[in-house]
Backbone as XML, in Angstrom:
<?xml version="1.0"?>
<chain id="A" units="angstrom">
  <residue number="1" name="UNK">
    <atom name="N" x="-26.936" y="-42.061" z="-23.292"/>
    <atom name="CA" x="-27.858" y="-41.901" z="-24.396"/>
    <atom name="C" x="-29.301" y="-42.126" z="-23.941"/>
  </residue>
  <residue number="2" name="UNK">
    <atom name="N" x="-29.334" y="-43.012" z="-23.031"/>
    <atom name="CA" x="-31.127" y="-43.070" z="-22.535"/>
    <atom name="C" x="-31.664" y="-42.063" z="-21.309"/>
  </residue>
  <residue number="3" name="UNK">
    <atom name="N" x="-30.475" y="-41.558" z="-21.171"/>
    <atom name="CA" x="-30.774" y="-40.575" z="-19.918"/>
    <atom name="C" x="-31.687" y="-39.120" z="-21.089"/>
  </residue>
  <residue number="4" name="UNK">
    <atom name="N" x="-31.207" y="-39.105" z="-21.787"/>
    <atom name="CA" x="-31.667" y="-37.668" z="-22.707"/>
    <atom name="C" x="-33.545" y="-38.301" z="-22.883"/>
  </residue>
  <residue number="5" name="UNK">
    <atom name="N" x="-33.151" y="-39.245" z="-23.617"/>
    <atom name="CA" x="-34.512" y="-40.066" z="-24.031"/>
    <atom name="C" x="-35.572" y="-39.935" z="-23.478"/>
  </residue>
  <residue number="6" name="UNK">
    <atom name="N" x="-34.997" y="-40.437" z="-21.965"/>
    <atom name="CA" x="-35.787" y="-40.982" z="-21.151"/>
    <atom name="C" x="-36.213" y="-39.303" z="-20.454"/>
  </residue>
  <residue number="7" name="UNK">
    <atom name="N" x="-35.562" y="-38.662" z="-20.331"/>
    <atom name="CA" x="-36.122" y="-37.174" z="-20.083"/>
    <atom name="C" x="-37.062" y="-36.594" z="-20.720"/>
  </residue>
  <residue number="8" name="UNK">
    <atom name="N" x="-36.609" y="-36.835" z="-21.751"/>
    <atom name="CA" x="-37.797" y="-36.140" z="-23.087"/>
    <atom name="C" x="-39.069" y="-36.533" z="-23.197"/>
  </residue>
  <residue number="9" name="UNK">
    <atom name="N" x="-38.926" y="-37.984" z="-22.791"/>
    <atom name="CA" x="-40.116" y="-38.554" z="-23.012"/>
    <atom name="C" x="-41.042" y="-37.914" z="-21.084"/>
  </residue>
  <residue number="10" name="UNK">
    <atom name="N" x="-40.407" y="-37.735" z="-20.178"/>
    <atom name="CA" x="-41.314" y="-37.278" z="-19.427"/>
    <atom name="C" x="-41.433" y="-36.126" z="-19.029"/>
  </residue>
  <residue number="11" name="UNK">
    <atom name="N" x="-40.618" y="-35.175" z="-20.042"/>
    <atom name="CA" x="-40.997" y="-33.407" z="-20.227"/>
    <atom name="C" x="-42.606" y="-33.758" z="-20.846"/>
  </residue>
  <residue number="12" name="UNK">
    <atom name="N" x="-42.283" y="-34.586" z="-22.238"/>
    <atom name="CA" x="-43.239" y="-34.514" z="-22.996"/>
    <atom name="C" x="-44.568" y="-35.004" z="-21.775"/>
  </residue>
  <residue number="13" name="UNK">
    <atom name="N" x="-44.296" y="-36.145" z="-21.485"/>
    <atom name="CA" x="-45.960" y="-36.450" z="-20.474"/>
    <atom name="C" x="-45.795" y="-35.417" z="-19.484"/>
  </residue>
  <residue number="14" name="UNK">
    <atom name="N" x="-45.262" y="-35.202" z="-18.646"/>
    <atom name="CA" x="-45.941" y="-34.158" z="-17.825"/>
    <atom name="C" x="-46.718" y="-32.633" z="-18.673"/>
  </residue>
  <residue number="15" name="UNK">
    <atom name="N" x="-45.910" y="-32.381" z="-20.162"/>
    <atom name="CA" x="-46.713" y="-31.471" z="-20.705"/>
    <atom name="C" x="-47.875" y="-31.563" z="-21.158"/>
  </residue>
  <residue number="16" name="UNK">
    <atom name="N" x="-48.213" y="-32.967" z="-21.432"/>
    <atom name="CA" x="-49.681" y="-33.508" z="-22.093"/>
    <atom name="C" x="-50.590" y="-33.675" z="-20.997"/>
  </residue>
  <residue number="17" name="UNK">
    <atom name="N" x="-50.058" y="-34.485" z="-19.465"/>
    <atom name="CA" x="-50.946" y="-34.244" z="-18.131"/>
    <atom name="C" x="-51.124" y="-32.359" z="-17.801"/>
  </residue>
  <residue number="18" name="UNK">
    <atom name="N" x="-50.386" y="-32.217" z="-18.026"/>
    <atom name="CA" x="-50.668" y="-30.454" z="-17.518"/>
    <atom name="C" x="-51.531" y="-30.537" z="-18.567"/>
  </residue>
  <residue number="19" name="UNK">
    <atom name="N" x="-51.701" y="-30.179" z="-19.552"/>
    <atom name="CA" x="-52.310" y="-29.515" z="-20.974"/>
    <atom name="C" x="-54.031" y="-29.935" z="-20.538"/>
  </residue>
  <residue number="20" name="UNK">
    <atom name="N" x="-53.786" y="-31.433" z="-20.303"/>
    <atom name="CA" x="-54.966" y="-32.135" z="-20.215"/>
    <atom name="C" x="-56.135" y="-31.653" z="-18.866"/>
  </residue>
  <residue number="21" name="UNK">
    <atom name="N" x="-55.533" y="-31.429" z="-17.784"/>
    <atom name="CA" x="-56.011" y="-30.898" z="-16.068"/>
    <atom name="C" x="-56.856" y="-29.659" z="-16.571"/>
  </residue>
  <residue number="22" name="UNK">
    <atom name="N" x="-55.962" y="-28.443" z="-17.801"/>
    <atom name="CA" x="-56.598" y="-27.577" z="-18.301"/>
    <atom name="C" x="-58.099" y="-27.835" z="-18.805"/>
  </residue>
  <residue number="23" name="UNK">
    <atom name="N" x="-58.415" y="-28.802" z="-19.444"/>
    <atom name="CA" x="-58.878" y="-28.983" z="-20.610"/>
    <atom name="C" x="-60.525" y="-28.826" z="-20.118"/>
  </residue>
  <residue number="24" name="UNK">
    <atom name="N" x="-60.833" y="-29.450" z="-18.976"/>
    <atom name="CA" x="-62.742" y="-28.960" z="-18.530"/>
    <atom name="C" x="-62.338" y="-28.865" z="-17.022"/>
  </residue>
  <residue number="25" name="UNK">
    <atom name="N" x="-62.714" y="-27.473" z="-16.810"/>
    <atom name="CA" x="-62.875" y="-26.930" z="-15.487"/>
    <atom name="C" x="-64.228" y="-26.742" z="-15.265"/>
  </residue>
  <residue number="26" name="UNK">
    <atom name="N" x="-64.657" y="-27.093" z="-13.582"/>
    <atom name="CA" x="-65.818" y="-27.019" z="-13.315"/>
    <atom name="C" x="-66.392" y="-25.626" z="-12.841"/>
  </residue>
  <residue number="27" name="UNK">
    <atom name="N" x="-66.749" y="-24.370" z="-13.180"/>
    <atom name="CA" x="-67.115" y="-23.023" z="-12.760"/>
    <atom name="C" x="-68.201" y="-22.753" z="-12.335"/>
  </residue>
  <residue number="28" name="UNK">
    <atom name="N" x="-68.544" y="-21.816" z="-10.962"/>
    <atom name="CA" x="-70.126" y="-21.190" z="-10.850"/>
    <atom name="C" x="-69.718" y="-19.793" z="-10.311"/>
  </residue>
  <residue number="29" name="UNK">
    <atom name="N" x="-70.886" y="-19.273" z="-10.768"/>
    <atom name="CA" x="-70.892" y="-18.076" z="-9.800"/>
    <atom name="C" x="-72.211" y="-17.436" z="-10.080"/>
  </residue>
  <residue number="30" name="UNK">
    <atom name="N" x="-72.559" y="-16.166" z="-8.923"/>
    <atom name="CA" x="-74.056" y="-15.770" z="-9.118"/>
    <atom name="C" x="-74.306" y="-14.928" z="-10.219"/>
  </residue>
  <residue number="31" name="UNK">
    <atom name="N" x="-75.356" y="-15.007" z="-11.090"/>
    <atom name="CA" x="-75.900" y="-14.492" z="-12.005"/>
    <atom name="C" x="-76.981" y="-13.480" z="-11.694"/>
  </residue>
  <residue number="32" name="UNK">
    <atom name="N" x="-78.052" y="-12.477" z="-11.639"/>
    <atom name="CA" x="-78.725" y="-11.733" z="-11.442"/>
    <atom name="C" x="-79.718" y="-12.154" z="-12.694"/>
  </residue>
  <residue number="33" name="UNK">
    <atom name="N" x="-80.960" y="-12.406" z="-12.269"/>
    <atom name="CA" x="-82.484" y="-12.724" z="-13.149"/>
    <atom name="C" x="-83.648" y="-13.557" z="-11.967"/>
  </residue>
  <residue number="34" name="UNK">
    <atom name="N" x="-84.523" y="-13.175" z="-12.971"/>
    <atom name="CA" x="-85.535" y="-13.594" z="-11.935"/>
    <atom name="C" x="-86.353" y="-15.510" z="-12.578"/>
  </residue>
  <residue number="35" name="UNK">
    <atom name="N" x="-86.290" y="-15.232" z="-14.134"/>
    <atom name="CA" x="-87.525" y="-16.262" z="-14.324"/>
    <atom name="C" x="-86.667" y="-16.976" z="-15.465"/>
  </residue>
  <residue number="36" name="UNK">
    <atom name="N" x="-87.684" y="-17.907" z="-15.916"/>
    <atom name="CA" x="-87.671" y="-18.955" z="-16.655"/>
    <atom name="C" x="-86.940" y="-18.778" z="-18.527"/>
  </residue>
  <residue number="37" name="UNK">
    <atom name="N" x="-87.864" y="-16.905" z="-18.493"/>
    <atom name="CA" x="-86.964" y="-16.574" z="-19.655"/>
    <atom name="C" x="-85.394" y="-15.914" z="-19.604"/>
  </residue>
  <residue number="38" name="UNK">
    <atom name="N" x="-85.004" y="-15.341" z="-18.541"/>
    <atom name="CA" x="-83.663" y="-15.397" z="-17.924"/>
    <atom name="C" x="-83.099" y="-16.431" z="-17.712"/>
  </residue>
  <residue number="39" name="UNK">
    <atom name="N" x="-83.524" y="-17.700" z="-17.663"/>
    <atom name="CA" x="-82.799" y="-18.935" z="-17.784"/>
    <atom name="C" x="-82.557" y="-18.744" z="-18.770"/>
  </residue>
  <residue number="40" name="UNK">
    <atom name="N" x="-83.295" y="-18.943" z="-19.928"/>
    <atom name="CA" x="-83.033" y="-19.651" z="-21.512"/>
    <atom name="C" x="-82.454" y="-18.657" z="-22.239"/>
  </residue>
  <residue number="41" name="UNK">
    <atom name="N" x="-82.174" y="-17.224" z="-21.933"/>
    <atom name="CA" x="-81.054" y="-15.959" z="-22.262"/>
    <atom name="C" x="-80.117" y="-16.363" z="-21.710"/>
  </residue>
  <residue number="42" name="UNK">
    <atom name="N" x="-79.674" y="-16.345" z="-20.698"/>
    <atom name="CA" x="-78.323" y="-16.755" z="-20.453"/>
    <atom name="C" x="-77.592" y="-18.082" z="-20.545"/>
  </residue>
  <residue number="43" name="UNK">
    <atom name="N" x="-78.400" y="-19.230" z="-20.594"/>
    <atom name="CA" x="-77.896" y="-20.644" z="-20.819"/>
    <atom name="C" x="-77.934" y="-20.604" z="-22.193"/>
  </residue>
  <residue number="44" name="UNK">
    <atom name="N" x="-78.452" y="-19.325" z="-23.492"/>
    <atom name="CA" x="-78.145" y="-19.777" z="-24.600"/>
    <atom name="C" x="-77.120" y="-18.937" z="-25.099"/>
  </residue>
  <residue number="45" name="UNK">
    <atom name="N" x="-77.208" y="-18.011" z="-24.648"/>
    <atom name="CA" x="-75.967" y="-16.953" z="-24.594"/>
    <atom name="C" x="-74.344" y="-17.740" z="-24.567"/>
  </residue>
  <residue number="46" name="UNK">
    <atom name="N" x="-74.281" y="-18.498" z="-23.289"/>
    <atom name="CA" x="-72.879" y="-18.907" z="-22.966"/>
    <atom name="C" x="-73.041" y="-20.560" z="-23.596"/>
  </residue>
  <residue number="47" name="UNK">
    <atom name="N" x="-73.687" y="-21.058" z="-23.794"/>
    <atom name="CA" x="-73.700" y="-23.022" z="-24.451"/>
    <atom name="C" x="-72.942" y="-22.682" z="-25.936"/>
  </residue>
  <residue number="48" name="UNK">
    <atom name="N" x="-73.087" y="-20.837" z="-26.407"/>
    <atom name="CA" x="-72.819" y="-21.117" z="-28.032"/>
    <atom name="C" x="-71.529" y="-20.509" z="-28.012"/>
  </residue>
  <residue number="49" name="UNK">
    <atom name="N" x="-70.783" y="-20.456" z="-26.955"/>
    <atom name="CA" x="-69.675" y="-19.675" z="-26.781"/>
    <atom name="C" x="-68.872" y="-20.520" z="-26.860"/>
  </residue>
  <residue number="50" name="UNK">
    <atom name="N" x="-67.570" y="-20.596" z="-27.859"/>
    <atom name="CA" x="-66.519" y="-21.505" z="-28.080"/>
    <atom name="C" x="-65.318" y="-22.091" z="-26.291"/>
  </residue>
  <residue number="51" name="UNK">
    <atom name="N" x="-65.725" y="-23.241" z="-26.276"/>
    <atom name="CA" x="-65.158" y="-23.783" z="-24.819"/>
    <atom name="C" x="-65.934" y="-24.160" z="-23.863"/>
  </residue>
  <residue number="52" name="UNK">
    <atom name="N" x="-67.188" y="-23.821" z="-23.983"/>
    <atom name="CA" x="-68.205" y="-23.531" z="-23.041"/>
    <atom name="C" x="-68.779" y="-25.137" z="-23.468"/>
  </residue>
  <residue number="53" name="UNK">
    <atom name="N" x="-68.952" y="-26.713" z="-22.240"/>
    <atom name="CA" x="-69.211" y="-27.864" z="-23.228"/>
    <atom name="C" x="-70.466" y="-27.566" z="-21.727"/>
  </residue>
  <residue number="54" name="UNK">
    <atom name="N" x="-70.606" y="-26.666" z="-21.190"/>
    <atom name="CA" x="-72.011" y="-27.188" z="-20.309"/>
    <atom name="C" x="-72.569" y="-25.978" z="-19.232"/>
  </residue>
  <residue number="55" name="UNK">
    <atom name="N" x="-73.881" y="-25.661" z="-19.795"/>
    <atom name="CA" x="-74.145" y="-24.203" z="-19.100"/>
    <atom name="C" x="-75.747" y="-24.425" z="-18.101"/>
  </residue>
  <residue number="56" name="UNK">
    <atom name="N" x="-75.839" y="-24.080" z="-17.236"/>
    <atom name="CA" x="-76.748" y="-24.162" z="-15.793"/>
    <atom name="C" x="-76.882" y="-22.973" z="-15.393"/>
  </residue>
  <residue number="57" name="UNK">
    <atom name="N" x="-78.470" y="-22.276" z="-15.677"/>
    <atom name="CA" x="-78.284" y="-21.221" z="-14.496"/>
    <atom name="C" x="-79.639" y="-21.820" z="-13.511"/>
  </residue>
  <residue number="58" name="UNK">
    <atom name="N" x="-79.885" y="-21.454" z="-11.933"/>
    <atom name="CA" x="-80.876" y="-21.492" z="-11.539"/>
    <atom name="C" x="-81.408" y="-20.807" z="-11.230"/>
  </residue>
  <residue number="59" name="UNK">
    <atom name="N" x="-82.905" y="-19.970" z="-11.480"/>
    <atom name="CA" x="-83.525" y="-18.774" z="-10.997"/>
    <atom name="C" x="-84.039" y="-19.324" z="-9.502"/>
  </residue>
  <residue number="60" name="UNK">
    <atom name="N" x="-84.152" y="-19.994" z="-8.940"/>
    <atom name="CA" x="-84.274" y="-20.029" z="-7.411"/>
    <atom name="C" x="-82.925" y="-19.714" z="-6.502"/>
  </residue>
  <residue number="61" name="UNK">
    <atom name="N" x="-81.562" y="-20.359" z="-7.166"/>
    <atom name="CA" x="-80.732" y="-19.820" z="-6.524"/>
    <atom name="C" x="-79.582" y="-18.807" z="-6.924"/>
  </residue>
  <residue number="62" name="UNK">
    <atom name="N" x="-80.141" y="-18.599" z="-7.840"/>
    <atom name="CA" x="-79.094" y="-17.381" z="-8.627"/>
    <atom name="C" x="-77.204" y="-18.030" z="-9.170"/>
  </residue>
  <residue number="63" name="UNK">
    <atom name="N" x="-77.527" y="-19.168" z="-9.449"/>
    <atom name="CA" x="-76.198" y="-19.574" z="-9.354"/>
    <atom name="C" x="-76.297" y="-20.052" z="-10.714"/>
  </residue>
  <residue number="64" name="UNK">
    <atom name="N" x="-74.685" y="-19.912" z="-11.326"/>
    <atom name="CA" x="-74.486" y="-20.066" z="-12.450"/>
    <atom name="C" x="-73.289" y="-21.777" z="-12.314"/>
  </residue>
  <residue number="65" name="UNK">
    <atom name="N" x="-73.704" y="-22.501" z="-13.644"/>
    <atom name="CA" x="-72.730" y="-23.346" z="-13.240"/>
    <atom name="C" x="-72.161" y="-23.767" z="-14.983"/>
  </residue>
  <residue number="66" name="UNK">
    <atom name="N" x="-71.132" y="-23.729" z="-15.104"/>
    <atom name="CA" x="-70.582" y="-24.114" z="-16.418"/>
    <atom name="C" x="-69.588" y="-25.425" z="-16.494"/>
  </residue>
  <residue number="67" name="UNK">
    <atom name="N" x="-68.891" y="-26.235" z="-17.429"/>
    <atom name="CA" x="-67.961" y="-26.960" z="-17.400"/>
    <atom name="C" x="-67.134" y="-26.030" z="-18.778"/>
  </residue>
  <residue number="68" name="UNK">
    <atom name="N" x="-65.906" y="-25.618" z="-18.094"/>
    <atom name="CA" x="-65.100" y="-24.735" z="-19.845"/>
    <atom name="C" x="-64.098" y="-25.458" z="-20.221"/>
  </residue>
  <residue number="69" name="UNK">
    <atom name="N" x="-63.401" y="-25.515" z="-21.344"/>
    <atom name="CA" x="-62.320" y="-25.764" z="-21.269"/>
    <atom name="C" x="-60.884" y="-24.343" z="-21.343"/>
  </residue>
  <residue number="70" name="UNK">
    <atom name="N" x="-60.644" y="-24.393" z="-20.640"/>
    <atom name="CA" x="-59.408" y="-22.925" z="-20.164"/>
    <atom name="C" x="-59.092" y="-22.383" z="-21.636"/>
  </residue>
  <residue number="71" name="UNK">
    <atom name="N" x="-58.668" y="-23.640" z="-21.821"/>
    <atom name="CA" x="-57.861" y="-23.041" z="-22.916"/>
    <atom name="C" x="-58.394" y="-22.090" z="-23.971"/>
  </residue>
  <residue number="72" name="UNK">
    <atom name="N" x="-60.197" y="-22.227" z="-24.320"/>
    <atom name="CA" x="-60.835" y="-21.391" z="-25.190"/>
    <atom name="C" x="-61.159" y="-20.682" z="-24.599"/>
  </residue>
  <residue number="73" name="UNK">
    <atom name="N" x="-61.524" y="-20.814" z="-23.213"/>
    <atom name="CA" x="-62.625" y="-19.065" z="-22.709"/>
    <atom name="C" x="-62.140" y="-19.416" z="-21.569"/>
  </residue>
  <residue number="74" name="UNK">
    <atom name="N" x="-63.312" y="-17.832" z="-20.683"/>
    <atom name="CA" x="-62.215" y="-17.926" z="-19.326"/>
    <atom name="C" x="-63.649" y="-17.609" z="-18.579"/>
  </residue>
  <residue number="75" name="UNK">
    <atom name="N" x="-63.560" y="-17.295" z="-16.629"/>
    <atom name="CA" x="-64.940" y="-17.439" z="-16.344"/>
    <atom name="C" x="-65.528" y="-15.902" z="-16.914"/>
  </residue>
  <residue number="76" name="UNK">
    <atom name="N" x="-64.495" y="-15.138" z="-16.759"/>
    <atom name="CA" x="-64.033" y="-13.610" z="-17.056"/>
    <atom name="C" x="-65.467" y="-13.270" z="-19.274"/>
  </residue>
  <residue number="77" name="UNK">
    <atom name="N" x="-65.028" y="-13.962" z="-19.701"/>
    <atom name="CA" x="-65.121" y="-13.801" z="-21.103"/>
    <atom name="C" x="-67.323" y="-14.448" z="-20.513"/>
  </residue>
  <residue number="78" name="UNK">
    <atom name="N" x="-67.381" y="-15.330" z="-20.254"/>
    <atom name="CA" x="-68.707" y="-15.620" z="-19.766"/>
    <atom name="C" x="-69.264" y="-14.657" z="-18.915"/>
  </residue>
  <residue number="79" name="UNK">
    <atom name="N" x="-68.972" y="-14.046" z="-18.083"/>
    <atom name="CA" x="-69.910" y="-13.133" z="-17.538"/>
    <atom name="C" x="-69.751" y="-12.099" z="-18.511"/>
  </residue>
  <residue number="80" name="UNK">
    <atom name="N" x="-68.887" y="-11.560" z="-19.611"/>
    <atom name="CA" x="-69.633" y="-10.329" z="-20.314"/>
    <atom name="C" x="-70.227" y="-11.112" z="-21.213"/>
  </residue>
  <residue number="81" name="UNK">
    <atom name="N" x="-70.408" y="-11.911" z="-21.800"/>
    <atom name="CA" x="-70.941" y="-12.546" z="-22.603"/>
    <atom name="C" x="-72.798" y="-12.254" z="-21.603"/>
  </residue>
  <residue number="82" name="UNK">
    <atom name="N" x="-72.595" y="-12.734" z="-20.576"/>
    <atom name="CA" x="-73.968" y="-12.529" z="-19.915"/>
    <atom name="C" x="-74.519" y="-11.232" z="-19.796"/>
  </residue>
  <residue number="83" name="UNK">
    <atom name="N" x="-73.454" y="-10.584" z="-19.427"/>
    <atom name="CA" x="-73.738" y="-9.148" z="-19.473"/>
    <atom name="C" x="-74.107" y="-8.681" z="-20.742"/>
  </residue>
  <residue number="84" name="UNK">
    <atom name="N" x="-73.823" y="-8.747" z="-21.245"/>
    <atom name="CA" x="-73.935" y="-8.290" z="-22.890"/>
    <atom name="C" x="-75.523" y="-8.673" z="-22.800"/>
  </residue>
  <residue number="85" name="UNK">
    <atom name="N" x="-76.013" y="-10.022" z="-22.942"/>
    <atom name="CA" x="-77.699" y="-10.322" z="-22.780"/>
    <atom name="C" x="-78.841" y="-9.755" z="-21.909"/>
  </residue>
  <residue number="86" name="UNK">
    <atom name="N" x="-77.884" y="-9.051" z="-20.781"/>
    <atom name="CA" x="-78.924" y="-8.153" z="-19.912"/>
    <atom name="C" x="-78.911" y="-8.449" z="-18.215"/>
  </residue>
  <residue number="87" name="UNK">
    <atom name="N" x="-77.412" y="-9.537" z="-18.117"/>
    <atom name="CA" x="-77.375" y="-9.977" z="-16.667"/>
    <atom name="C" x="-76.045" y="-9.159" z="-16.090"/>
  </residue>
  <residue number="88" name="UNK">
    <atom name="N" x="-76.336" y="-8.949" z="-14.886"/>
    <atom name="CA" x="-75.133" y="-8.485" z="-13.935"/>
    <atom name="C" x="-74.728" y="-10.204" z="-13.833"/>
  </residue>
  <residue number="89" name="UNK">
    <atom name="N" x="-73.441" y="-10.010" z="-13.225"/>
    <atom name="CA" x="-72.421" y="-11.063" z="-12.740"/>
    <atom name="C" x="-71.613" y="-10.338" z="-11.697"/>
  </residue>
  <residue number="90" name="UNK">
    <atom name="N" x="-70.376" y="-11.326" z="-10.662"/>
    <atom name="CA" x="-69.476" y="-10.471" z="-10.545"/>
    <atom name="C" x="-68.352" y="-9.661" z="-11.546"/>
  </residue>
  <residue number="91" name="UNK">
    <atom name="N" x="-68.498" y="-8.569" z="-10.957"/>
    <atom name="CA" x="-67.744" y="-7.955" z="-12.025"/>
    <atom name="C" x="-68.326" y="-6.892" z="-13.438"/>
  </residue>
  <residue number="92" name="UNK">
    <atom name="N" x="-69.317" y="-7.261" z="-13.635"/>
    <atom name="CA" x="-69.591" y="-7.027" z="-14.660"/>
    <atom name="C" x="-71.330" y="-6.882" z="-14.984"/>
  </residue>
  <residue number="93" name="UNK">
    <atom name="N" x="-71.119" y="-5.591" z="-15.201"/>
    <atom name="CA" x="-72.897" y="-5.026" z="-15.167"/>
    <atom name="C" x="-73.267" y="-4.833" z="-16.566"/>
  </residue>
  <residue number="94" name="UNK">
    <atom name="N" x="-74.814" y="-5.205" z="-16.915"/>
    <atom name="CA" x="-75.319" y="-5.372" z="-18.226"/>
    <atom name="C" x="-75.202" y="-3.742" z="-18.279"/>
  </residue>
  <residue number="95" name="UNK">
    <atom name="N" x="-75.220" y="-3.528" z="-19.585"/>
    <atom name="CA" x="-75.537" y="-1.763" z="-19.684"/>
    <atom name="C" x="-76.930" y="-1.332" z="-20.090"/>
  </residue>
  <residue number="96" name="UNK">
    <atom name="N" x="-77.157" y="-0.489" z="-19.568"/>
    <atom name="CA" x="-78.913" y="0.224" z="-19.312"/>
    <atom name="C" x="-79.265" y="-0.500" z="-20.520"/>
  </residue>
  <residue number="97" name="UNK">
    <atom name="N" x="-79.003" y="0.340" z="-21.587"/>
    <atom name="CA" x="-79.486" y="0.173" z="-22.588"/>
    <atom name="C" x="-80.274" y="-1.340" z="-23.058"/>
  </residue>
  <residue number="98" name="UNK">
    <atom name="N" x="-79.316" y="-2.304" z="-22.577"/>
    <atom name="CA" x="-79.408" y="-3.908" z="-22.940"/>
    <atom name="C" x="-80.607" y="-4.088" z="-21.839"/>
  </residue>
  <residue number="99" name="UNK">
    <atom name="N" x="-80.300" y="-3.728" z="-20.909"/>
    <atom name="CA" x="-81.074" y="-4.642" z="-19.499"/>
    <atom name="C" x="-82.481" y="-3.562" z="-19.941"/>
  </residue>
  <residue number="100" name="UNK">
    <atom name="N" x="-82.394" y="-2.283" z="-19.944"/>
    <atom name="CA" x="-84.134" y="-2.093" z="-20.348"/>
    <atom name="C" x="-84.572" y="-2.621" z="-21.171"/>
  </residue>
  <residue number="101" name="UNK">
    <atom name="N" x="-84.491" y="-3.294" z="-22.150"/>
    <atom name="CA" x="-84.868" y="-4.107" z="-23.016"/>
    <atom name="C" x="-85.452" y="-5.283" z="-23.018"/>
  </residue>
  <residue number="102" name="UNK">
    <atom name="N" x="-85.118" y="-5.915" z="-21.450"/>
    <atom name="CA" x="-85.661" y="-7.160" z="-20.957"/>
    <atom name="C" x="-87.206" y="-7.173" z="-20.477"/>
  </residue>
  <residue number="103" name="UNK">
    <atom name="N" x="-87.869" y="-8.251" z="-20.784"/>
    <atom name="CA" x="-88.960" y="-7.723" z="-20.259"/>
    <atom name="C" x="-89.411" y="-7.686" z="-18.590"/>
  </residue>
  <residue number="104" name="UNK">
    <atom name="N" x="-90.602" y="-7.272" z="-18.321"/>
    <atom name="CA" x="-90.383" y="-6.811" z="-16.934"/>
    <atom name="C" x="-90.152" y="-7.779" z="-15.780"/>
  </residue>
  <residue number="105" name="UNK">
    <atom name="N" x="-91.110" y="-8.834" z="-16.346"/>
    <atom name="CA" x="-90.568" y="-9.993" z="-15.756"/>
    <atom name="C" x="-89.171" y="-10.425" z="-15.046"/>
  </residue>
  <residue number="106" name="UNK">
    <atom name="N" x="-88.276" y="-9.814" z="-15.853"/>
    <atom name="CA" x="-86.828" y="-10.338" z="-16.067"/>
    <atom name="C" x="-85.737" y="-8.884" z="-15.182"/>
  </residue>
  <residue number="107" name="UNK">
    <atom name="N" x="-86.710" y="-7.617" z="-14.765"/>
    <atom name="CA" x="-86.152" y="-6.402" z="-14.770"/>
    <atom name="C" x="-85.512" y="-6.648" z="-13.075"/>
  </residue>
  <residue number="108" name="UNK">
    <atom name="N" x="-84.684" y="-7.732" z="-13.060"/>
    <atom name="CA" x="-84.197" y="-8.151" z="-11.120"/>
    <atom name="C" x="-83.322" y="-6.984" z="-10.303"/>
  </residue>
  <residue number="109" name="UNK">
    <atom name="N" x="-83.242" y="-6.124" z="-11.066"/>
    <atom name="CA" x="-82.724" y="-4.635" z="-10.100"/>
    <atom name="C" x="-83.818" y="-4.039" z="-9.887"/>
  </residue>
  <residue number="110" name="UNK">
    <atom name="N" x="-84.800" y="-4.578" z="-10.293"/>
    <atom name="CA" x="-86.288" y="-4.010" z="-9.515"/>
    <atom name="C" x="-87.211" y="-4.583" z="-8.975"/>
  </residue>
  <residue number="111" name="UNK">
    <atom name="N" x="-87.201" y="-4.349" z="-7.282"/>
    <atom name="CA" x="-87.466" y="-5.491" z="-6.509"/>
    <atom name="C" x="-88.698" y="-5.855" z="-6.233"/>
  </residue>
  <residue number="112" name="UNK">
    <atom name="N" x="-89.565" y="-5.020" z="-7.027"/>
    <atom name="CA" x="-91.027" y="-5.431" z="-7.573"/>
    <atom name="C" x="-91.011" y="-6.332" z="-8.296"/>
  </residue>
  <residue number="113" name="UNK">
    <atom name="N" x="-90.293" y="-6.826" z="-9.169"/>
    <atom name="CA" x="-90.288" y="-8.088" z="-10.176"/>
    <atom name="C" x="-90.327" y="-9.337" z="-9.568"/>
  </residue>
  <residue number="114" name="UNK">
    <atom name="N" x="-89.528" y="-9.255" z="-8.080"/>
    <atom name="CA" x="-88.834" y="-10.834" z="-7.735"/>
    <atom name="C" x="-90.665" y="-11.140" z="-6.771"/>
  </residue>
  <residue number="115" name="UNK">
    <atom name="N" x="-91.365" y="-9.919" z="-6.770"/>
    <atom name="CA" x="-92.842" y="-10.876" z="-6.394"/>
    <atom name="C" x="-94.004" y="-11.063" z="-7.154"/>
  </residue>
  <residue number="116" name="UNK">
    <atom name="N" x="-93.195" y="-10.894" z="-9.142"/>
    <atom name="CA" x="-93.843" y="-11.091" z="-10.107"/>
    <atom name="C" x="-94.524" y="-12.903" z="-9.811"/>
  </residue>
  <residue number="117" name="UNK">
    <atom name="N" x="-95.407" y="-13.436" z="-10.815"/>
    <atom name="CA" x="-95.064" y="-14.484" z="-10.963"/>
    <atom name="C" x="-94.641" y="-15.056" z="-11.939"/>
  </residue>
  <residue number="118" name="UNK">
    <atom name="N" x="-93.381" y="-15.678" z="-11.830"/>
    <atom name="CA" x="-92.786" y="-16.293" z="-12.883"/>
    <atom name="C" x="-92.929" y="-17.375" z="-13.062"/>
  </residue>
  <residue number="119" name="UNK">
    <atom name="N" x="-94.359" y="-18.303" z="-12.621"/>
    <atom name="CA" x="-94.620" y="-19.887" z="-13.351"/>
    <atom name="C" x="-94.509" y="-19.934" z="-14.492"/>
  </residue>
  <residue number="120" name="UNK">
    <atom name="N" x="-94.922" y="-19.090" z="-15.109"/>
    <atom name="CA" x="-95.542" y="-19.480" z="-16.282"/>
    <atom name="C" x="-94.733" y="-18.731" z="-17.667"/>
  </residue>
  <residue number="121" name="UNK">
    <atom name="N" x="-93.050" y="-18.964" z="-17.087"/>
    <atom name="CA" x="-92.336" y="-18.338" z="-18.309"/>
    <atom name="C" x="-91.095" y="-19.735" z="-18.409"/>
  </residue>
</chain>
């Protein structure tokens, strides 16, 4: 009779330690933008996205850094989410339409921009 018990009870914890390992994963990857207002588009883009508890991009090193939890979003669902605002990612390219829209400052498939100056955005 305690052999069943005693099983159940550590199906159940190993399912709550698994469940839990899920729960905030640490993610980066490179983002495409040049300045200060490409920061604050894409870090506000993905912070309001359900799962998403912590969003970092850096325009000096092009790197994106998030904390998710799996279970609501994936790194996959964040880069179109970026894309959608006007950024390439891997994988996943903004569409014309969105990215001409950015201002020029921000236009990083055009390699006249990256010797804009962007102090002062």
């Amino acid at each position: 009779m305690k052999k069943p018990i005693l099983f159940t009870l550590l199906l159940l914890f190993g399912t709550v330690l698994a469940h839990s390992q899920e729960k905030n994963k640490s993610v980066s990857f490179e983002v495409k933008g040049n300045c200060g207002m490409c920061k604050n588009r894409i870090e506000t883009a993905t912070i309001k996205m359900k799962g998403v508890k912590f969003a970092q991009w850096s325009p000096e090193t092009k790197e994106f850094k998030a904390i998710i939890d799996e279970r609501k979003c994936s790194v996959q669902d964040i880069q179109k989410k970026i894309s959608e605002v006007g950024h390439d990612s891997d994988g996943f390219t903004a569409p014309e339409g969105v990215y001409a829209k950015l201002p020029e400052c921000c236009k990083y498939r055009n390699p006249e921009t990256t010797r804009m100056n962007h102090g002062n955005h």
